[in-house]
N, C-alpha and C positions, 0 to 999 in steps of 0.2 A: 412779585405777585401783584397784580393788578389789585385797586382799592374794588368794595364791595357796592356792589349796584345799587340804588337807590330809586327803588321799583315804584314807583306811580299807578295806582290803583286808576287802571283806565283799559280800557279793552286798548285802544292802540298803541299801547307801550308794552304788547306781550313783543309786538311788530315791531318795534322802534329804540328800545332802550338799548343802550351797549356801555361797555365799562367805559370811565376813562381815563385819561393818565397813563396809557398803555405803552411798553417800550419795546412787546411782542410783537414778533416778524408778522409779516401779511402773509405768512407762507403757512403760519400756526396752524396747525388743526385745534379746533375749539370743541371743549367739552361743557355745555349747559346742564349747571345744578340749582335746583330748588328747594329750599329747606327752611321749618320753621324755626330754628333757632336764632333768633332774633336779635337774642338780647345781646349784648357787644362781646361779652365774655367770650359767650358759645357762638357768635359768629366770626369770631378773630381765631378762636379753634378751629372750623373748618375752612379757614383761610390756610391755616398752620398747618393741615393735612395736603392740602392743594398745592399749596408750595414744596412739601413733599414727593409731591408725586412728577407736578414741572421738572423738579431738580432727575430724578431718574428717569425722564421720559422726554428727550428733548425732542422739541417740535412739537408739543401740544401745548396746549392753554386752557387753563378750567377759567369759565365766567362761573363766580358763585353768586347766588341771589336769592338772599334773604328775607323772610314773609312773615307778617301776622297771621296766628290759625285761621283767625276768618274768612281775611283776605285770599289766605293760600285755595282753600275750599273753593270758591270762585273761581277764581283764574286759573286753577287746575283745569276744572270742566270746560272754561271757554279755548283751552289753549288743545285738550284733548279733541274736543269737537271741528278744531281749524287743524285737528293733524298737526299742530306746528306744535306738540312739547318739550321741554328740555331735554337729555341726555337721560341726565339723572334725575327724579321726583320721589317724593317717599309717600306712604299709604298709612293708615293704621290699620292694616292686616283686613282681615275678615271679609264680611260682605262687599266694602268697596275694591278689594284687592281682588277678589273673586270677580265681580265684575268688568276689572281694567283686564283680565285673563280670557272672559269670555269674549271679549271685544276685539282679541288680539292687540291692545294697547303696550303691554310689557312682554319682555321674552322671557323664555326659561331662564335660570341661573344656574341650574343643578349641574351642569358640567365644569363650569368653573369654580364651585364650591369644591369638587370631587380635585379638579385640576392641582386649586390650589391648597388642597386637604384642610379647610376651613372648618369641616366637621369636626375634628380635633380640636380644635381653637373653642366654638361656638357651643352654650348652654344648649342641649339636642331640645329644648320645650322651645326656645327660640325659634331656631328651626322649623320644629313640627306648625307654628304659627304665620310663618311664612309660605306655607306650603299649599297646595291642593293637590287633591289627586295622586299625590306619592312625587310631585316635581316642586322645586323650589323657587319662589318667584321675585322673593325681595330678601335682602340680605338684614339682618336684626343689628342695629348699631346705639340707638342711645343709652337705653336703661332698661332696667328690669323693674316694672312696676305693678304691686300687688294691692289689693282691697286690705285695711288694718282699722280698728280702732284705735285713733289718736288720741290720746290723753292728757290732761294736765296731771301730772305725778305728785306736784306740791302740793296740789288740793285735797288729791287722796290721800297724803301724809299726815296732811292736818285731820280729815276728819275718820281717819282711820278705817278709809276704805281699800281694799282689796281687788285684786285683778280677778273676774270670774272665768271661770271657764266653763259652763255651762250657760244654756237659755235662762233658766229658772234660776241662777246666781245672778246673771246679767239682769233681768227684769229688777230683783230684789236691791242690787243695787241703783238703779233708777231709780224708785220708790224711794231710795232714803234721801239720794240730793233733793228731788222735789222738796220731801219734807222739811230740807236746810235751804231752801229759797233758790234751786240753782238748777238748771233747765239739763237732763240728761245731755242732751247732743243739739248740736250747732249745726244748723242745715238752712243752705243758701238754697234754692231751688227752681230761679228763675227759666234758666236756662236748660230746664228737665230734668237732665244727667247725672247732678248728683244724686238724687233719692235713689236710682237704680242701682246706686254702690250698695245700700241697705236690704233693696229687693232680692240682688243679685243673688248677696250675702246669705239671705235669709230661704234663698232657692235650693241654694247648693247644699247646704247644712240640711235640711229638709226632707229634700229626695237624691241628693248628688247630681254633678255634671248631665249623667245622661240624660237626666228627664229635658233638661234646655237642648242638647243635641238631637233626640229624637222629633220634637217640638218643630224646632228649627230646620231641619233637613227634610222632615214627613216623613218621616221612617219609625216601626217599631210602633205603626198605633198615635206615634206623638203629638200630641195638641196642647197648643197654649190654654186649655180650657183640665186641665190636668188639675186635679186635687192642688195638688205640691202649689202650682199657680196661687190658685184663690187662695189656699191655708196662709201661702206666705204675705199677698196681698190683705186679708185679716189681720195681720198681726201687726204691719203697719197701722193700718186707719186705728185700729186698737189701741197703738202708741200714740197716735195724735191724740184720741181722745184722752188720752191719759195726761195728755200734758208734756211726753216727755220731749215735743221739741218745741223750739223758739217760737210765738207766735209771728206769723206773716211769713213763715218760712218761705213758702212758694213765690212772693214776689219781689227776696233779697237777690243781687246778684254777687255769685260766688268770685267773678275775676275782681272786684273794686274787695274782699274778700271782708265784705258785711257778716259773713256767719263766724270768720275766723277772730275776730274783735270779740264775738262772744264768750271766747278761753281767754285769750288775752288781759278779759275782767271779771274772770271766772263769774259769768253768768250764764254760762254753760259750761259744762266738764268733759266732755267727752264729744267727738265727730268720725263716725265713719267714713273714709275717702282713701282713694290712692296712694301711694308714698309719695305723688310727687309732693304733696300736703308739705310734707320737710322742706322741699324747696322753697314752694311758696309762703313757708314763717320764717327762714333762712332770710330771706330778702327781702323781708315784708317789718317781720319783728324781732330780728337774732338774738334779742338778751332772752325771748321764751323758750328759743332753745333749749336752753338751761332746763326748764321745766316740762319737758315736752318727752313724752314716751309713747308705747304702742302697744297694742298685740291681738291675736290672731281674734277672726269673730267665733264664740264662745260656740261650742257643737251644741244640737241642741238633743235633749232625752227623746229617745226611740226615734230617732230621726235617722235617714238612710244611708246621707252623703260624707262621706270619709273626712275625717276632720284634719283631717292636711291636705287636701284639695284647695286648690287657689283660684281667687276670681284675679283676673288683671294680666298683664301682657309683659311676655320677658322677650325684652330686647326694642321695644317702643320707642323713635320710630322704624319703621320696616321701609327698606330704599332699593325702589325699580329703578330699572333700567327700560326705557322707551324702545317699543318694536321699530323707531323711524333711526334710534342712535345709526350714524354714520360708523363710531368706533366701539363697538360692544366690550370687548376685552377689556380696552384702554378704559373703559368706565369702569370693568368693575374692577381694575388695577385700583383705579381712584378710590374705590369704595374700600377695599384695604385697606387705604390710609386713614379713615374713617375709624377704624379698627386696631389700627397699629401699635406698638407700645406705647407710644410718645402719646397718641390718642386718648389709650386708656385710662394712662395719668392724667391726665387734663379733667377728664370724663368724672374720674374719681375727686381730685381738686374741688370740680363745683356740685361735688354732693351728689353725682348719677352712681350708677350700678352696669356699665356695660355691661353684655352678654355674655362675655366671657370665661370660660372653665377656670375654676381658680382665686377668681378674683376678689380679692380683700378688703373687708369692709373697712369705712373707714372710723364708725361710729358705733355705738352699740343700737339705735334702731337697725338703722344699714345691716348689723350683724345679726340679728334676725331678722331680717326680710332674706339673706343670702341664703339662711338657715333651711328657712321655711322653702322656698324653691330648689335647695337642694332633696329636702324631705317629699316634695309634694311628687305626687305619683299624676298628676292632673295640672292644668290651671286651663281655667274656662275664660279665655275672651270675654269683654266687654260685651255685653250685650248688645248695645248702640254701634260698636264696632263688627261686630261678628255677623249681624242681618245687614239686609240689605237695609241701602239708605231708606228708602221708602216704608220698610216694614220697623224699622229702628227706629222713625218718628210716631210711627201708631203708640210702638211701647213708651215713649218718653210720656207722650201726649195722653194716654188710658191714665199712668201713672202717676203721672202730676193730678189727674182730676179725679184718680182716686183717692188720692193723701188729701184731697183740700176737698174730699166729701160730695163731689159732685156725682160722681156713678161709684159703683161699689164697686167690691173686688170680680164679683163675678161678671159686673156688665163692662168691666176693663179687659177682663179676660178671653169673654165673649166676643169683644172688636178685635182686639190684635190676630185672634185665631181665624174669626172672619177674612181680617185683611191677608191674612199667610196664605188662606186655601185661595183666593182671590188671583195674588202673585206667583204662588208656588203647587196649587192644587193640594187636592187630598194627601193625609199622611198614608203611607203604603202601611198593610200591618206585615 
């Protein structure tokens, strides 16, 4: 297997770079993969898939090529734009995967899901998140990841606090750390996106799922200007005044993981975020492990939305296949291996959750997150993911400037739904 590419952030290196070291024929058919798994672990893994696939498939060559998020964002759009993209690219679902559909950039995949009865295999909410329109467009291969409140557990041991399950438990319990000097929740919020794991949170519990589907789609009357909106934007700006998170929040940033030092020194106790959160104190702080628990956001009284409904994405990232692939098949053979046993053990090794029917957790948060997505009759997309790019910066952008006081809930609510009808036209009733 050829060593892993060593990608130069340069518009003329999408044109230019090639592996090297290579002992492959010139006769190879080459398959180009783009992935952000970076880190050496998870790129020496889908090394281990790729050689996999070389080995039962002779006369191809996978070039894999490894990306920073950032970066990848970039040089996706320049590489789509010049027609010239890899084989393989992955999406986070939603509004941008809807768009690479609309543009005819990826093809179907639904007939070799069916081919190779992948349905069986694959968590069906995974699926349904790959999907549009009733066709499936990207195959769900890294993890299953959901919205949780993170906890320090030792802290609440000591001071004899309890896990709530309600709004009005969870408030009460904020109230009493403040009163012990200790900042409910740890929130970086530079980069917009996390506070919207709290908004999300606090949508879905509220009115449920639908109200963000109809909103988003214009169907059903729906507008971002909906009660559920503002109510849940109040209770935010509410929490800030109250104290209950770190000051400066909005201009920490979360990847250098400023807000997560705040559990660390229990000068905060609690943080809403994704499960990848385990990764990133896995590799960041591992003896907090030890100390480190979760659980679902608390339902809130006379509130509409099903309290096993999940915000976050199962089977995160989602991997197209290019309408230019030379070899469609033979990619999505590749993407199998992606998937394969050997995969999943790996997968589970560094602490993911693939998609998979079945699959065993390996920890006790892991085992309720598996839990929970087995239970959840729903999981709603990211928000940021699931709109379109354009209209998923309105919301980062309303939202940030509504938690740090600059417009309310209702003049945040007001823009985003502006910018919808703008992009998307009137909600139909």
């Amino acid at each position: 297997m050829k060593k892993i590419i060593l990608f130069l952030i340069v518009i003329f290196s999408l044109f230019s770079c090639s592996k090297g070291g290579s002992s492959s024929s010139s006769n190879d058919k080459t398959i180009k993969v783009w992935h952000i798994q970076s880190l050496e672990v998870q790129a020496e893994a889908k090394e281990r898939s790729a050689e996999r696939f070389e080995a039962e498939n002779p006369g191809y060559n996978v070039e894999m090529t490894p990306m920073k998020n950032d970066a990848y964002k970039t040089q996706i759009q320049i590489a789509l734009g010049a027609n010239n993209p890899p084989d393989i690219f992955f999406t986070w679902s939603g509004g941008t995967m809807i768009d690479y559909i609309k543009a005819g950039k990826i093809i179907d995949i639904t007939p070799y899901i069916a081919k190779y009865d992948l349905s069986n295999k694959l968590i069906p909410a995974s699926l349904s998140q790959a999907s549009y329109e009733g066709k499936i467009y990207a195959l769900p291969v890294e993890s299953s990841i959901i919205a949780m409140v993170f906890y320090n557990k030792d802290l609440f041991a000591k001071n004899g606090w309890t896990v709530p399950t309600t709004l009005t438990e969870f408030e009460a319990l904020c109230d009493k750390m403040l009163a012990k000097g200790i900042k409910p929740f740890a929130l970086a919020n530079k980069t917009k996106w996390t506070a919207s794991m709290y908004y999300m949170s606090l949508v879905q519990r509220l009115g449920g799922i639908k109200v963000f589907f109809d909103a988003a789609n214009r169907v059903n009357g729906g507008s971002f200007e909906n009660p559920v909106f503002i109510e849940a934007g109040k209770k935010l700006v509410e929490w800030v005044d109250k104290g209950y998170f770190n000051d400066g929040f909005n201009g920490l940033d979360d990847d250098s993981g400023q807000a997560r030092a705040l559990l660390y020194t229990e000068k905060a106790a609690m943080s809403v975020a994704g499960s990848f959160f385990i990764t990133s104190i896995s590799g960041e702080n591992p003896d907090f492990m030890n100390k480190l628990d979760a659980f679902l956001f608390p339902l809130v009284e006379g509130g509409k939305g099903d309290p096993k409904e999940l915000v976050g994405t199962i089977g995160d990232n989602f991997y197209c296949i290019s309408s230019t692939s030379k070899y469609p098949e033979e990619s999505f053979k590749l993407l199998m291996k992606f998937i394969d046993d050997e995969a999943v053990k790996e997968a589970l090794d560094m602490g993911k959750l693939p998609p998979i029917q079945g699959v065993k957790a390996q920890d006790p948060i892991s085992e309720k997150i598996v839990t929970a997505i087995n239970e959840a009759p729903d999981v709603q997309l990211w928000y940021d993911q699931y709109l379109s790019p354009e209209l998923a910066e309105v919301h980062k952008d309303t939202l940030q400037a509504m938690m740090g006081k600059a417009i309310t809930p209702e003049e945040a609510c007001k823009q985003l739904e502006a910018k919808a009808v703008e992009l998307l036209g009137p909600s139909s009733k």
